[in-house]
C-alpha positions as CSV (number, residue, x, y, z in Angstrom):
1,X,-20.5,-16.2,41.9
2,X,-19.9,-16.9,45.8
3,X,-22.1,-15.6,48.2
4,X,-19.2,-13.5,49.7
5,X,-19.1,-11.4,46.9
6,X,-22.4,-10.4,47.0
7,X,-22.0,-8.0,50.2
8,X,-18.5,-7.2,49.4
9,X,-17.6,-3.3,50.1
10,X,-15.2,-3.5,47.2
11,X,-13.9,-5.3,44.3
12,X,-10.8,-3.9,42.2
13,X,-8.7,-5.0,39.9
14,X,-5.1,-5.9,40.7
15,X,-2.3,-4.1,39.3
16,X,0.2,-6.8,37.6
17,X,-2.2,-9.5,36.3
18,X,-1.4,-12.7,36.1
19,X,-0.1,-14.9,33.0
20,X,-2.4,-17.5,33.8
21,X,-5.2,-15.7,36.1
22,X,-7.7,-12.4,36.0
23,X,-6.7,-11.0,39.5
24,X,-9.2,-8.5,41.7
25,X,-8.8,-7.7,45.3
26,X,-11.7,-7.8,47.5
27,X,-12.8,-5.7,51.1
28,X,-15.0,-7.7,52.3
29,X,-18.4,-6.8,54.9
30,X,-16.5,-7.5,57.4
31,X,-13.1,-5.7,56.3
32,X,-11.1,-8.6,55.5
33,X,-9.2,-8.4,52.5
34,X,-9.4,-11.3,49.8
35,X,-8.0,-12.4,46.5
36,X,-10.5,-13.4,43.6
37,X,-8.5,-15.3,41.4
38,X,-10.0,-16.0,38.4
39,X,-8.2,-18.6,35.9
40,X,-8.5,-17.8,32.3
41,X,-9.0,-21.8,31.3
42,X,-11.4,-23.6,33.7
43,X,-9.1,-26.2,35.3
44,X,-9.5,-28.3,38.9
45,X,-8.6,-27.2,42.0
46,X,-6.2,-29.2,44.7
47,X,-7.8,-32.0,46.5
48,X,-5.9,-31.6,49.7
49,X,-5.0,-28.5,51.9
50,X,-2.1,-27.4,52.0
51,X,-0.1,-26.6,55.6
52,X,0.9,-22.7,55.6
53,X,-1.2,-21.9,52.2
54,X,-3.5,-18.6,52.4
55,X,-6.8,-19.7,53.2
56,X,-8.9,-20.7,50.5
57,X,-12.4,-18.9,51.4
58,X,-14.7,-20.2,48.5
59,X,-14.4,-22.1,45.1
60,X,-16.2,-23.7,42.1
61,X,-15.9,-26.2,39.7
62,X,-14.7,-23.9,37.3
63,X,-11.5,-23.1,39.6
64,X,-12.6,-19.5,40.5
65,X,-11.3,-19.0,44.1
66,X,-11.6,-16.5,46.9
67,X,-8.3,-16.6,49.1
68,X,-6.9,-14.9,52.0
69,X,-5.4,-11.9,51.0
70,X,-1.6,-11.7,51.7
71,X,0.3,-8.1,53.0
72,X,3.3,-7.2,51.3
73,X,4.8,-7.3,47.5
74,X,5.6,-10.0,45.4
75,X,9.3,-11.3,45.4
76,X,9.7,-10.0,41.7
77,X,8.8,-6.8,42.6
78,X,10.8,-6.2,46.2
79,X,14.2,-7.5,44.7
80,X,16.4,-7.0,46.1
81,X,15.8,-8.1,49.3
82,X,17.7,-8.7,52.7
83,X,19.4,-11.7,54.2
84,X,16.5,-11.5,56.5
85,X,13.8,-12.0,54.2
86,X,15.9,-14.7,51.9
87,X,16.2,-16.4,55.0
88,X,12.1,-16.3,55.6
89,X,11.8,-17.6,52.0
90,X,13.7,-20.5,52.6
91,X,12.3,-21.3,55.7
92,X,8.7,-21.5,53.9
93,X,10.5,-23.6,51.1
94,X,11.6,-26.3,54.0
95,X,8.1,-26.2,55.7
96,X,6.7,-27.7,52.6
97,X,9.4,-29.9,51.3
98,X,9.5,-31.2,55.2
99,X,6.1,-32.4,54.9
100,X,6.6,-34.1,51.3
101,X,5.0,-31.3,49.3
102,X,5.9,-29.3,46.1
103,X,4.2,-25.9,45.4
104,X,4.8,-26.8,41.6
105,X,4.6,-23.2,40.2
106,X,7.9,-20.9,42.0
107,X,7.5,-18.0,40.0
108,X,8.8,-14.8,41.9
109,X,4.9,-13.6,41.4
110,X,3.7,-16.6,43.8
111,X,6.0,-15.3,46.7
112,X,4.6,-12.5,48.8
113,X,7.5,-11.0,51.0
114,X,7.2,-8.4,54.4
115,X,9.6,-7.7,56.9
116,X,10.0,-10.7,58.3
117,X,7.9,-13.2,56.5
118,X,7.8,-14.9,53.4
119,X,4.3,-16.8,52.2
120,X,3.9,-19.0,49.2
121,X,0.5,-18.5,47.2
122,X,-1.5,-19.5,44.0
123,X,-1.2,-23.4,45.2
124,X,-3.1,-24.1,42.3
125,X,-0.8,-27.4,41.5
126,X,0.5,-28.9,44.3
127,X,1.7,-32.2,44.9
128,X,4.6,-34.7,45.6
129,X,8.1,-35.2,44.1
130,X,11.7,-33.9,44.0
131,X,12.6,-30.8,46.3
132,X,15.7,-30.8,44.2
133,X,13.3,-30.2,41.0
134,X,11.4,-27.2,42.8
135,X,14.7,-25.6,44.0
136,X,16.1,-25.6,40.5
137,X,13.3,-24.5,38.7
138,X,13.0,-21.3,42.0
139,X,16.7,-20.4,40.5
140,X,15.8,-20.8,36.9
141,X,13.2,-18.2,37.6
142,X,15.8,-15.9,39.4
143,X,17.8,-15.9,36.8
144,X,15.0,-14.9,34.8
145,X,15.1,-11.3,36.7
146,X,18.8,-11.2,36.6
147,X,19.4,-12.4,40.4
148,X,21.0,-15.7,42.1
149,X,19.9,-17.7,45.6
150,X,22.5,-16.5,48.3
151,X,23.5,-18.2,51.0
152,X,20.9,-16.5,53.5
153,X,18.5,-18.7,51.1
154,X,19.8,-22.2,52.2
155,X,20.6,-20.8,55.8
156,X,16.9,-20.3,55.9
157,X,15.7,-23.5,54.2
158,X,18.6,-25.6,56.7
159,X,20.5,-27.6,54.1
160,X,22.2,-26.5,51.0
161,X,22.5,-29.8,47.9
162,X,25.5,-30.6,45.8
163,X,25.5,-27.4,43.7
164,X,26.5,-29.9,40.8
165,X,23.6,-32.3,41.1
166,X,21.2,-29.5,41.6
167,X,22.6,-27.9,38.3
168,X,21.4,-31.5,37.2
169,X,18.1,-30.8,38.2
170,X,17.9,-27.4,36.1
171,X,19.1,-28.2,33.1
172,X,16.6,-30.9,32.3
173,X,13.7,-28.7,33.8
174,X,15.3,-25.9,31.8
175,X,14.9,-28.7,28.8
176,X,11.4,-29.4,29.5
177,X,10.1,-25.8,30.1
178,X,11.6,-24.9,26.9
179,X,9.8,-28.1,24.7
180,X,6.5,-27.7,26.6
181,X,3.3,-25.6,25.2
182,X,3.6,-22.8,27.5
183,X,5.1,-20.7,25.1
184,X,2.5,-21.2,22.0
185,X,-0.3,-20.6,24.7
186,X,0.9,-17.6,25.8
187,X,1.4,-16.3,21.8
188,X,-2.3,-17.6,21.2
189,X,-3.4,-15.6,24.6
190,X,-4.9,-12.8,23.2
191,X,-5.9,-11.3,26.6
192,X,-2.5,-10.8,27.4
193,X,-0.9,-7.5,28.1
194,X,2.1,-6.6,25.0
195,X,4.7,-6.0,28.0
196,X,3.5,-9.7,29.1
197,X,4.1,-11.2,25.7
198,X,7.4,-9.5,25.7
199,X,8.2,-10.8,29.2
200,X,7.4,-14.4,28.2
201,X,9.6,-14.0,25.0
202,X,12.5,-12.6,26.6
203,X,12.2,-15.7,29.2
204,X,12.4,-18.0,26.6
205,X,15.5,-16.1,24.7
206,X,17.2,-16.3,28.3
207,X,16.7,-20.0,29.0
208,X,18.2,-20.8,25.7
209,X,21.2,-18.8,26.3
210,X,21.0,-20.1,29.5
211,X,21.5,-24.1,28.3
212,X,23.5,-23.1,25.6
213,X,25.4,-22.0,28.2
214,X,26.0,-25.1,30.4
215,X,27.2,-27.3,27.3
216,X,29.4,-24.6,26.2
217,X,31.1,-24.6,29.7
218,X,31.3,-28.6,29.5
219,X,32.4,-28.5,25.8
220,X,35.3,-25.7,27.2
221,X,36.2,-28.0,30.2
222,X,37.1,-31.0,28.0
223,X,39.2,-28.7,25.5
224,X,41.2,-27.6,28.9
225,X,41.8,-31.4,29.8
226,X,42.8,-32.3,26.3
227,X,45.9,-29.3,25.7
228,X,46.9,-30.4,29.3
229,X,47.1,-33.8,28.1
230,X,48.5,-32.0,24.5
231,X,47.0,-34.7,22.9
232,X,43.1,-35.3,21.5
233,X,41.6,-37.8,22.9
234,X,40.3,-39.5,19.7
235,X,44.0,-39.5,18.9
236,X,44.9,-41.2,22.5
237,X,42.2,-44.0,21.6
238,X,43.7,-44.5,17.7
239,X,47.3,-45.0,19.5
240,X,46.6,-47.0,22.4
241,X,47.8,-50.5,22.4
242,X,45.0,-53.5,22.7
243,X,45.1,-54.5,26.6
244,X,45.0,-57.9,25.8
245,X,46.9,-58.7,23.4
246,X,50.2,-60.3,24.7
């Protein structure tokens, strides 16, 4: 496959594949560690490189790449983490969002963590938009494993957002995650572990509840305004008086 491969010392599978990729860690000849993602639909790689990324060490056309291998644990698995380290993450988020990027797949899986530095990978989809659509969709996916972004987070990234306009920003990419075909492919996967099926299931039971969730607390708010007001507001419309009729 790449010529790198073919004097390699080792090559092992990861622990915790992927949804989307077959993952194997490589030593290399020379010692250097490596990645050997593998994706389990040929698709295109990026165009562009991205400032920060792992480096990417060799592709194909098929979208098998060999990437700089990345010391520490994934976010989902170091929770919880220090103030320290939220602040890292962050920091890594505004590198990219100062430039004009969006990594475009925030999954706690694509965030490698150690002591004192945070490092975005799998930049299979990257590209231009909303920060305010990737910062929602990060705490969608914290939510997912039952955590929230603290204030360390946005000390980190430099700027915290209306909390209301970015709980815009989540409910409609809560709306399209749950109306898009990730969740028939993933049934159809047939290569994918049962406690991987499960995970992806129990994500979509939790966004649900999740939306279900937001409208409920609008649909409480307005019952609040109308006992203080002791009157419904369909009733205030039926008694109001025409403005313009004197």
């Amino acid at each position: 496959m790449f010529r790198l491969l073919e004097t390699a010392l080792r090559v092992e599978p990861l622990p915790g594949e992927g949804l989307t990729n077959v993952l194997h860690l490589v030593t290399l000849a020379d010692g250097r560690k490596a990645v050997l993602r593998q994706p389990k639909v040929a698709r295109d790689l990026p165009k562009f490189v991205v400032p920060g990324a792992p480096e990417v060490l060799a592709h194909n056309g098929r979208g098998d790449v060999l990437v700089e291998y990345v010391e520490g644990r994934t976010l989902a698995d170091a929770l919880p983490v220090s103030e320290e380290v939220w602040r890292s993450i962050g920091l890594a988020f505004r590198k990219i969002h100062r430039v004009g990027l969006l990594h475009n797949d925030v999954n706690l899986h694509n965030i490698i963590v150690g002591e004192d530095k945070a490092t975005l990978i799998d930049w299979d989809n990257p590209g231009q938009g909303n920060p305010l659509d990737e910062l929602a969709a990060f705490e969608e996916h914290l939510y997912l494993h039952g955590t929230v972004l603290p204030q360390a987070f946005w000390i980190g990234y430099g700027t915290r957002p209306d909390p209301a306009l970015l709980r815009v920003h989540r409910i409609a990419g809560c709306i399209g995650w749950l109306a898009s075909e990730d969740w028939q492919e993933w049934e159809d996967d047939r290569t994918l572990t049962p406690e991987n099926l499960a995970r992806v299931r129990n994500w979509r039971r939790l966004l649900a509840r999740w939306l279900a969730g937001q409208f409920r607390d609008d649909f409480l708010a307005a019952e609040v305004a109308v006992l203080q007001h002791r009157q419904r507001p369909e009733d205030r419309h039926e008694h109001r008086r025409p403005q313009h009729s004197e």
